[in-house]
Structure formats: C-alpha cells, structure tokens
C-alpha positions in Angstrom: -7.6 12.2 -0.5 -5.5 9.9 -2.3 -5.7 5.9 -1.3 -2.7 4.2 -0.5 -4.4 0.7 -1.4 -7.0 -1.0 -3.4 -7.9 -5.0 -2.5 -9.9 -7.0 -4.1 -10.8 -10.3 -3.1 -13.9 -12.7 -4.5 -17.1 -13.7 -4.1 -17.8 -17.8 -3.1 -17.8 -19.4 -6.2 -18.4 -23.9 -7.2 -20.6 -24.3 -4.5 -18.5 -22.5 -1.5 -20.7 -20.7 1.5 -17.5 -18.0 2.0 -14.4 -17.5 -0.3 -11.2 -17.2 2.0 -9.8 -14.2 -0.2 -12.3 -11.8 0.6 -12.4 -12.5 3.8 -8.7 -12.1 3.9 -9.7 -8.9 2.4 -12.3 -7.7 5.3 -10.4 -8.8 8.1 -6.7 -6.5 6.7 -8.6 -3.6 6.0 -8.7 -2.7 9.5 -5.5 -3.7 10.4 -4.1 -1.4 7.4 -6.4 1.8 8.6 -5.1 1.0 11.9 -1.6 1.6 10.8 -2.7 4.7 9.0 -3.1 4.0 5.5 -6.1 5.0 3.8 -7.6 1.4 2.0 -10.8 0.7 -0.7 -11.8 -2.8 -0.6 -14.2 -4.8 -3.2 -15.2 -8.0 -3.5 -15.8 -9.0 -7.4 -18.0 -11.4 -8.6 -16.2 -14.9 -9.9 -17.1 -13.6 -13.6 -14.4 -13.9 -16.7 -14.2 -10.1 -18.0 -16.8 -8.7 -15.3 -14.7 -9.1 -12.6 -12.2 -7.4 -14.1 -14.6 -4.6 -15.6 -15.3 -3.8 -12.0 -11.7 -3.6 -11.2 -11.1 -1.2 -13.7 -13.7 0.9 -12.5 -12.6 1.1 -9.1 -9.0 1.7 -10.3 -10.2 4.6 -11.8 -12.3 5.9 -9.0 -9.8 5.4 -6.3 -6.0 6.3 -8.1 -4.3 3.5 -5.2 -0.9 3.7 -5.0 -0.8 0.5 -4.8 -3.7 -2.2 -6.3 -3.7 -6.3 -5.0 -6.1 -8.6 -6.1 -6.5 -11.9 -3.9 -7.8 -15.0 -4.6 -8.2 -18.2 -3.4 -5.8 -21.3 -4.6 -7.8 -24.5 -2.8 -5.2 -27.1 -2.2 -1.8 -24.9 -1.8 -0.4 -25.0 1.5 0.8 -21.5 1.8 0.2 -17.6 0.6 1.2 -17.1 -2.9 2.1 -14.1 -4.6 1.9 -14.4 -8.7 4.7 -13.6 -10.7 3.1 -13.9 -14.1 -0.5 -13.1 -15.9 -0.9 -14.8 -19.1 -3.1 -13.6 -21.7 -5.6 -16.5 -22.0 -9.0 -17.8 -20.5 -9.3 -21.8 -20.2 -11.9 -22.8 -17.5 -11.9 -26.0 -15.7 -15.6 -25.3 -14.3 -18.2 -22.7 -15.3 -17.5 -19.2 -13.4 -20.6 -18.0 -11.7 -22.1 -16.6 -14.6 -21.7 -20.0 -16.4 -19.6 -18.8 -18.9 -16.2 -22.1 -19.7 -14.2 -19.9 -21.8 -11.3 -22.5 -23.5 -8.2 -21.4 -25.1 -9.6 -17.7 -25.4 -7.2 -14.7 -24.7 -8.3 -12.0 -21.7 -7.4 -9.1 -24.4 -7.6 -9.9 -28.1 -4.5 -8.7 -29.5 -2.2 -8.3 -25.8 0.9 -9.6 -24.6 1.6 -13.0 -23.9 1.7 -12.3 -20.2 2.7 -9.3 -17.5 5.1 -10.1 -14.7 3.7 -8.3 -11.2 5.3 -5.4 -10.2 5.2 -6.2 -6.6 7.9 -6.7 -4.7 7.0 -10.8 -4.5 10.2 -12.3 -3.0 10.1 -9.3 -0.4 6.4 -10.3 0.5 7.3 -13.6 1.0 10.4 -12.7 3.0 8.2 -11.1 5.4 6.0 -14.3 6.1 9.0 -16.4 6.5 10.2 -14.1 9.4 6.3 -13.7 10.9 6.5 -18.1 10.3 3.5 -17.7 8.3 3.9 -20.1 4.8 4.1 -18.9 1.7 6.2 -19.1 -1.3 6.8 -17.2 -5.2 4.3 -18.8 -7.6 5.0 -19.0 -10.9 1.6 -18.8 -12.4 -2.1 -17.9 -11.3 -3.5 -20.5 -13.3 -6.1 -19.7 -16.3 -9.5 -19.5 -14.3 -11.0 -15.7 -13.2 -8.0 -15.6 -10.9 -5.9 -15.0 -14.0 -7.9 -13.1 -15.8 -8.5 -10.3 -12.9 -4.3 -10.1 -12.6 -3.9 -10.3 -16.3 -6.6 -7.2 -16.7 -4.9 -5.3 -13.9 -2.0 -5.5 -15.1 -2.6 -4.9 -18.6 -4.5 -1.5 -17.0 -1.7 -0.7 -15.4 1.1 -0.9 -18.5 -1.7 0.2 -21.0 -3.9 3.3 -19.3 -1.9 6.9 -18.7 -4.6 7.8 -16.3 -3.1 4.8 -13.9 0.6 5.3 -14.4 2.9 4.5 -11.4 0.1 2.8 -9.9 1.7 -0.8 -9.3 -0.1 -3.7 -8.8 -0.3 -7.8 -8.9 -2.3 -10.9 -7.3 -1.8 -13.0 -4.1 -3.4 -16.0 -3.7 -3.9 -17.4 -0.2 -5.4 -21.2 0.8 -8.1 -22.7 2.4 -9.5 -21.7 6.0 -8.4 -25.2 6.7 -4.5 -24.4 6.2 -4.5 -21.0 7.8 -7.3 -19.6 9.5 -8.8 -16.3 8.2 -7.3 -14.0 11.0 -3.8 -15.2 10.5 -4.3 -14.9 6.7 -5.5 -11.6 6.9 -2.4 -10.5 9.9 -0.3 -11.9 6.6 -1.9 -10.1 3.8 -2.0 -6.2 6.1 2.3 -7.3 6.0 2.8 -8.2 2.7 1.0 -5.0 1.5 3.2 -2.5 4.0 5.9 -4.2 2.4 5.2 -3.7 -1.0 4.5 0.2 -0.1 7.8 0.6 1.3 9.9 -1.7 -0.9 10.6 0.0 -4.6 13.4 -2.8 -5.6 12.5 -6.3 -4.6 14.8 -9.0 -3.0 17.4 -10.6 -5.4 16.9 -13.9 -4.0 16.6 -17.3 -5.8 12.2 -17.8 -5.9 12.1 -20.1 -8.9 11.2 -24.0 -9.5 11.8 -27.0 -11.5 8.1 -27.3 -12.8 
C-alpha cells in the first residue's frame, strides 16, 4: 500500500512538558484517515543530524507522496509554512542531545538552501478562508527545525529512490495562540491542499525583512 503522507513533528525540547508540533501531528492523523488518506506519523527527537537520520529512514520505509515536517516557532502568532532551507547549523541553545553546532553546514559540500515544494501560498489561502492565522515565512531559522527541512529536502532533490516525492516544513505556535485541536483541524487542510494542488497560487507572500 502506498502512503499518501508522512508527518513529522518533535519531541519537547528547553525544558517543555509537550511540543505543540507533534501534537498537531497526533491530533491530524485521524482527521486525514478519516478522509481516506492513508498517513505515517513520527515524532523525532530535537537532535541536529539525528532527527533527520530518522526522517530519512522513514522516507525510505514509507515512499509518501507527500512528506511535511512540523515544528514549533514559540512566539509567532500564526501557522507558518517555510519557503526556504538553508544549508547551515547555528544553535541558540543546546538541542537535546547537547550538541550547539555554530556556523556549521547540515551537508558538507550542499546547496546554499532548497525552496519547499509545497504549494505554501495555497496552504495559507486555505487558513485565511477557515479564519485560522497563518502567513508565508521566509525562513525556518537555523536550529533542528532547519536542519530536518534542509535534510528533507536535500533527500528529496538528491535520492532517485524518493523522486516525485515532494515535501517541506510548517511551523505552527504555541498552545497559547491556537489551541492544539484547532492547530491540528489546520494542519489535516493544509496537507489535502498540497495533495491536490500541483501549481501553487501566484499571489504576492513576501516581506520587507
């Protein structure tokens, strides 16, 4: 049986008792098999390289269609989709395996960066009509949150075996701007929208810094 969708989302990480992303995670799942599509979920460890050594893994065990990692972004006020990986590793805090890479790239030798190849403006259409907040974002910063997207999508451009898969990152705030149920109704959307959407909105999704 093929799978129409891998999510990822993460484990709690600086102290956290949950991590809104994978519960965002949990809660779709059932939403998504509810409205037929077959869905693998994981939650990976907030690791540099790890993480994404277990997203490879599953990548290759499951051949998705479709593959969205999800983390969490404390302080923005809505769900994000990415636009861009970039190819380098500069912690602010340790991950959870106490490891402050600074200035070091995710894969020695790779591209600058990756742009998603989800349909992000479409995604965030789709909340705007539900009234659910969210917005393009240009960057997923350089923490593990990077890294995963960067390593998917460098998977994804690099590895024959996952060709046509496409994939990218959302990042959703805190329990204390949308609650997890409500994230989760958003996040079942935005991924039946990206399986149904091949050519994303042409729609103006930038900013001035």
């Amino acid at each position: 049986m093929t799978t129409d969708v891998l999510l990822t989302g993460f484990a709690p990480f600086d102290g956290a008792a949950v991590n809104e992303s994978w519960e965002a995670v949990r809660l779709a799942a059932p939403q998504l098999h509810s409205a037929g599509l077959t869905v693998e979920i994981l939650e990976l460890p907030v690791e540099f390289g790890h993480a994404g050594e277990l997203l490879a893994a599953a990548l290759h065990e499951h051949r998705p269609s479709l593959a969205i990692a999800v983390g969490l972004a404390a302080g923005r006020t809505g769900i994000t989709p990415e636009r861009i990986a970039v190819n380098v590793r500069d912690a602010r805090i340790p991950d959870n395996a106490g490891a402050s890479p600074v200035d070091e790239p995710v894969v020695a030798g790779g591209p600058v960066g990756y742009f998603s190849s989800l349909p992000i403006k479409a995604m965030v259409a789709a909340l705007t009509v539900d009234a659910v907040p969210g917005s393009v974002s240009q960057t997923a910063g350089t923490y593990v949150c990077n890294d995963v997207f960067y390593t998917l999508q460098h998977l994804l451009a690099t590895d024959p075996e996952l060709a046509g898969v496409r994939g990218g990152f959302i990042h959703v705030p805190e329990a204390a701007v949308l609650d997890a149920p409500t994230t989760a109704r958003a996040l079942a959307r935005m991924v039946e929208v990206a399986l149904r959407t091949d050519v994303d909105d042409r729609v103006a999704g930038g900013t001035e810094h």
